[in-house]
C-alpha positions as CSV (number, residue, x, y, z in Angstrom):
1,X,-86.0,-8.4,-1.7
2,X,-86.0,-4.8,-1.5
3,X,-85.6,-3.3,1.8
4,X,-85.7,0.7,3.5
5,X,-83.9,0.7,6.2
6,X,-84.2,3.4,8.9
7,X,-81.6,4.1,11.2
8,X,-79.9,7.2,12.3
9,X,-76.4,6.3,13.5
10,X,-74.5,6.0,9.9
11,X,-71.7,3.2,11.5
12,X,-75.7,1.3,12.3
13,X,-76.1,1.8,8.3
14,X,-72.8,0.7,7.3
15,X,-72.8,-2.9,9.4
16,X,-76.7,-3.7,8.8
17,X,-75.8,-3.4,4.7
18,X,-72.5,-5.3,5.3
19,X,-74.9,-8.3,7.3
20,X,-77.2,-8.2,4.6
21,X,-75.1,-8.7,1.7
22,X,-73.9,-11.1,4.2
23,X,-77.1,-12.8,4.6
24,X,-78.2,-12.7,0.8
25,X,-76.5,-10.7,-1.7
26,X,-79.7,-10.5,-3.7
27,X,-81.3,-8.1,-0.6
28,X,-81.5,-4.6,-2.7
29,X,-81.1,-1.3,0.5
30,X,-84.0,0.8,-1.7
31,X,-83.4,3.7,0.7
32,X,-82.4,5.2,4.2
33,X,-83.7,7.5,6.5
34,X,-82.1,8.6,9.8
35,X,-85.3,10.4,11.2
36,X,-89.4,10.1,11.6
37,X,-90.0,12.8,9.5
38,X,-87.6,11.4,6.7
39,X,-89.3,8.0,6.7
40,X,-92.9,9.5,6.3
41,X,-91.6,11.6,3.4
42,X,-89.6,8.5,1.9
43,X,-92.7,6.5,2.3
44,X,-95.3,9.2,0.6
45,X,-92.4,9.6,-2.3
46,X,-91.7,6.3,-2.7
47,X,-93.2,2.3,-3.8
48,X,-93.7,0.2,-0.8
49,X,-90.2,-2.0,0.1
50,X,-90.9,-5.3,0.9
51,X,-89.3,-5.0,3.6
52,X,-88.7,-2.6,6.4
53,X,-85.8,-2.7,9.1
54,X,-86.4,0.4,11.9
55,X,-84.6,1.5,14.7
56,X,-87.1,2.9,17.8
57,X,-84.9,5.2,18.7
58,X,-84.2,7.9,16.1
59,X,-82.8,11.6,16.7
60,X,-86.5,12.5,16.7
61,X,-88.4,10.6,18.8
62,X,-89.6,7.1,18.6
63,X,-90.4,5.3,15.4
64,X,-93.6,4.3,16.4
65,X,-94.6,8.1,15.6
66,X,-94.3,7.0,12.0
67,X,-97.2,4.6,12.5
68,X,-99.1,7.7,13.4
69,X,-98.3,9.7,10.3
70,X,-99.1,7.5,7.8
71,X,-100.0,4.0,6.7
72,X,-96.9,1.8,6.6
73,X,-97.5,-0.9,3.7
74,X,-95.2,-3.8,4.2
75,X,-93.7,-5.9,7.4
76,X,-91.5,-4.0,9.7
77,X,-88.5,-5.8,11.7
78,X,-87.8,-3.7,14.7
79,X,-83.9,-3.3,15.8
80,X,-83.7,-2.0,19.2
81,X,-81.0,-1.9,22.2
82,X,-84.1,-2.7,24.8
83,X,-83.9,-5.2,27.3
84,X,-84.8,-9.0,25.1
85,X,-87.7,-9.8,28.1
86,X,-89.5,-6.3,27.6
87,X,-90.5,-7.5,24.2
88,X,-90.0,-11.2,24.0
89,X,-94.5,-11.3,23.8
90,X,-93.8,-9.3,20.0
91,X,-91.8,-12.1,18.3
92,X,-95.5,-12.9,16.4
93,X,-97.1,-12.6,12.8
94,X,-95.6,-9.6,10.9
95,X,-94.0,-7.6,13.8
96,X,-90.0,-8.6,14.7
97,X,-87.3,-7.2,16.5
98,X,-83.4,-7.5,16.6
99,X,-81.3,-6.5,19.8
100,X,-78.0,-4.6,19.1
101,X,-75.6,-5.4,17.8
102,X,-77.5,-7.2,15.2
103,X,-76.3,-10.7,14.1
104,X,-75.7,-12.5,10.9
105,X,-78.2,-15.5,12.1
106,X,-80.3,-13.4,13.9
107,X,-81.7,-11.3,10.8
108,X,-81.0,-13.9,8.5
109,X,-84.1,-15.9,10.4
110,X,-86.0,-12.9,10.6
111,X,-86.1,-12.2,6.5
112,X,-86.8,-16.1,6.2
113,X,-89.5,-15.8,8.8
114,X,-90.7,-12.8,6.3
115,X,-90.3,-14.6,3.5
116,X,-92.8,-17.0,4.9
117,X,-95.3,-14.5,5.7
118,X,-95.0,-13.2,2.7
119,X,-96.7,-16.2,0.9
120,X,-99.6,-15.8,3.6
121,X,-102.9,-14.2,2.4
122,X,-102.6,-11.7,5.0
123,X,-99.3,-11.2,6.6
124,X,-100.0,-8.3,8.8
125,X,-102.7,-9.6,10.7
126,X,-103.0,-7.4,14.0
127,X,-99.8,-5.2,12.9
128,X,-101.2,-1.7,14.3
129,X,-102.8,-3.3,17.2
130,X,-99.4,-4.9,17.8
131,X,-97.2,-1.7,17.1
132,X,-99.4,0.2,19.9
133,X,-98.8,-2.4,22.5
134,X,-95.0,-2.8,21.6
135,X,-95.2,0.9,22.4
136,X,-96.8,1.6,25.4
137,X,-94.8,-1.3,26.7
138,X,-91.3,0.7,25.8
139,X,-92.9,4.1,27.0
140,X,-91.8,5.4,30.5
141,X,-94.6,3.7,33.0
142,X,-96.6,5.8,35.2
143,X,-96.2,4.6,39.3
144,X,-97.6,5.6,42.5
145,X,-96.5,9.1,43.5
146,X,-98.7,8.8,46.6
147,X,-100.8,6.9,49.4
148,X,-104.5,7.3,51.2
149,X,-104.5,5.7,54.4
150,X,-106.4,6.5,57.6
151,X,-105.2,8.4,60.6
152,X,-108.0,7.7,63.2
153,X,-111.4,9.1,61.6
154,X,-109.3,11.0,59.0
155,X,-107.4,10.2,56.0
156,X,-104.4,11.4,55.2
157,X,-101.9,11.7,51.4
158,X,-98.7,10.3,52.1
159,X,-96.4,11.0,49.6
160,X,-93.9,7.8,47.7
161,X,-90.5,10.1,48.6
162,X,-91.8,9.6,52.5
163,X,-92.6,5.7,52.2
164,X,-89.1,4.1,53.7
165,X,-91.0,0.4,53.5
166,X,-93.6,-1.7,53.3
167,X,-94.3,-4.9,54.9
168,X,-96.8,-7.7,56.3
169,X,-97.5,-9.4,59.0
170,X,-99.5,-12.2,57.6
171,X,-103.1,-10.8,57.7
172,X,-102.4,-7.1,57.0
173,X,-99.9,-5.0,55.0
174,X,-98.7,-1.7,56.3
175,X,-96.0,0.9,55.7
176,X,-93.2,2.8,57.4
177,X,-92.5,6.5,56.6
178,X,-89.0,8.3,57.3
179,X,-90.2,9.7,60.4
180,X,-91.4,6.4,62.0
181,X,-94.9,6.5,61.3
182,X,-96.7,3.6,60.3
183,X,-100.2,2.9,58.1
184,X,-102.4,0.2,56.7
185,X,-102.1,-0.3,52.9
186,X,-105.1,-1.7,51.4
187,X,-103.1,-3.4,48.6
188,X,-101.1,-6.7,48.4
189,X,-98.0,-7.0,47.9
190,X,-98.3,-8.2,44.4
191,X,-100.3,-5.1,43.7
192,X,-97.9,-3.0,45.3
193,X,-95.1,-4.7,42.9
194,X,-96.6,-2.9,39.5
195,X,-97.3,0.5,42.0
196,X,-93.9,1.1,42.4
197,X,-90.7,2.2,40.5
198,X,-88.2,-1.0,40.8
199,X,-85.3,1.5,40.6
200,X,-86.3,2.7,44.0
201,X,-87.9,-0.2,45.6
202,X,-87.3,-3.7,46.2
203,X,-88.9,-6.9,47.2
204,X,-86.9,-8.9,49.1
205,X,-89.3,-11.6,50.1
206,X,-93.1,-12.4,50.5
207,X,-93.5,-9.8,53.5
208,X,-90.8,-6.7,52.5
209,X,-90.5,-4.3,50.3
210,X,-87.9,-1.6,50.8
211,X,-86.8,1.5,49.5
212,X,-83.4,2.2,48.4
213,X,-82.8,4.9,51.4
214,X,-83.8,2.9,54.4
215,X,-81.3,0.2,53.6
216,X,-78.4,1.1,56.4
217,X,-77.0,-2.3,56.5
218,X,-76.7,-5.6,55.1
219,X,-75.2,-8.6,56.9
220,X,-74.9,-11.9,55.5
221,X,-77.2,-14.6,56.9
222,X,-78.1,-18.3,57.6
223,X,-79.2,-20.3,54.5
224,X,-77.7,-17.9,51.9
225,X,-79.7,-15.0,52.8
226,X,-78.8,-11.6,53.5
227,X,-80.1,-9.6,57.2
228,X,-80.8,-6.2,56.6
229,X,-80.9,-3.0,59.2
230,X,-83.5,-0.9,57.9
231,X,-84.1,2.9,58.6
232,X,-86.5,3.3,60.9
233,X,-85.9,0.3,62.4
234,X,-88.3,-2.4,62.0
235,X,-89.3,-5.2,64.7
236,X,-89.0,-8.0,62.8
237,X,-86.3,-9.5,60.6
238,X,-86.2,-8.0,57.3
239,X,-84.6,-11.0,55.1
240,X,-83.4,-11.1,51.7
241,X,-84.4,-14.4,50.4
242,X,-82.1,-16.6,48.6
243,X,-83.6,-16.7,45.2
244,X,-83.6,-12.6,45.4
245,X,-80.3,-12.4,47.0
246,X,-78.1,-11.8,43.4
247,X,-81.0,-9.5,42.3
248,X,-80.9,-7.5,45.2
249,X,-76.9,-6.7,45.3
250,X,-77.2,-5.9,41.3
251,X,-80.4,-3.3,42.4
252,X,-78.1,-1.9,45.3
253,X,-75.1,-2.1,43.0
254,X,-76.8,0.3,40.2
């Protein structure tokens, strides 16, 4: 099997050729490239490999850009040091990845999961479609920078960076701002959950979720949970429920 491999940390180079000798000493490395715009050249100078293993992150950008350039010929096995449940949903058809550091058993499956395909009539079924959502699903999402709610007969922006909380009571969801105001949201808290940046807030149960900066205290709690004093102060009991108490510290912790 001939492979390309493209990968721009040379140390990277040296222990993928080292695991594939490992894995089959018949594997031929056709070619590296350390960049996007040395793959694209490689690719127009060069026969197809069979086989293609690619780092996302080169010194250039992200190898998806490659895509972009020109037509890839061949199954691509992505190596990546993302987070495994970001792109468990891209373990299909042609498309693969490897976490760093890469293991012996690891890309050994992957080139005999390859070497299946390639018997198939058409082993990269879906591959671009699949390469654009693998993409935009490692690509810095978009979140709410702001709020409309109603202030009597007028409505009013309120911007994230003012938001200290949001919570229920049951029938309607509201939020808190820094200086003690509070507003009717007309989301759910699920939909509030993909509105806003998890590195800045958190939900700690069905009925809270806080920002970072109004956490002023934390007290342990009957029945595993954890009691927090929020800024403003709320008047009711903002709990940390046990299945999100280990989550919670780790978010605090970061």
């Amino acid at each position: 099997m001939k492979i390309l491999l493209v990968e721009d940390e040379d140390l990277a180079v040296k222990k993928l050729r080292k695991t594939l000798e490992a894995v089959d000493p018949g594997i031929e490395v056709i070619g590296t490239t350390d960049s996007i715009k040395a793959t694209v050249q490689w690719l127009k100078d060069n026969p197809a490999p069979e086989l293609i293993l690619m780092d996302i992150e080169l010194a250039d950008g992200q190898s998806f850009e490659i895509f972009n350039l020109i037509d890839v010929n061949g199954p691509v096995i992505f190596t990546t040091s993302y987070d495994e449940f970001a792109l468990k949903a891209f373990k299909v058809n042609s498309v693969d990845y490897l976490l760093k550091p890469i293991q012996k058993d690891e890309l050994e499956a992957a080139i005999n999961k390859f070497r299946r395909l390639k018997g198939t009539e058409n082993p990269n079924t879906d591959f671009d479609s699949l390469v654009r959502e693998l993409q935009q699903k490692l690509q810095p999402k978009e979140y709410r920078k702001r709020f409309l709610v109603k202030q009597g007969q007028k409505l009013i922006s309120i911007e994230i960076e003012e938001i200290s909380y949001f919570f229920s009571d049951g029938r309607l969801n509201f939020f808190k701002t820094t200086d003690n105001r509070t507003f009717v949201v007309d989301y759910t808290m699920e939909e509030l959950e993909e509105m806003l940046d998890n590195q800045k807030y958190f939900r700690i149960s069905r009925s809270f979720y806080v920002s970072i900066n109004s956490v002023d205290k934390i007290e342990d709690y009957f029945g595993n949970r954890l009691l927090l004093g929020l800024k403003p102060p709320v008047d009711k009991q903002a709990l940390v429920s046990r299945e999100k108490v280990t989550a919670f510290k780790k978010w605090m912790g970061k």
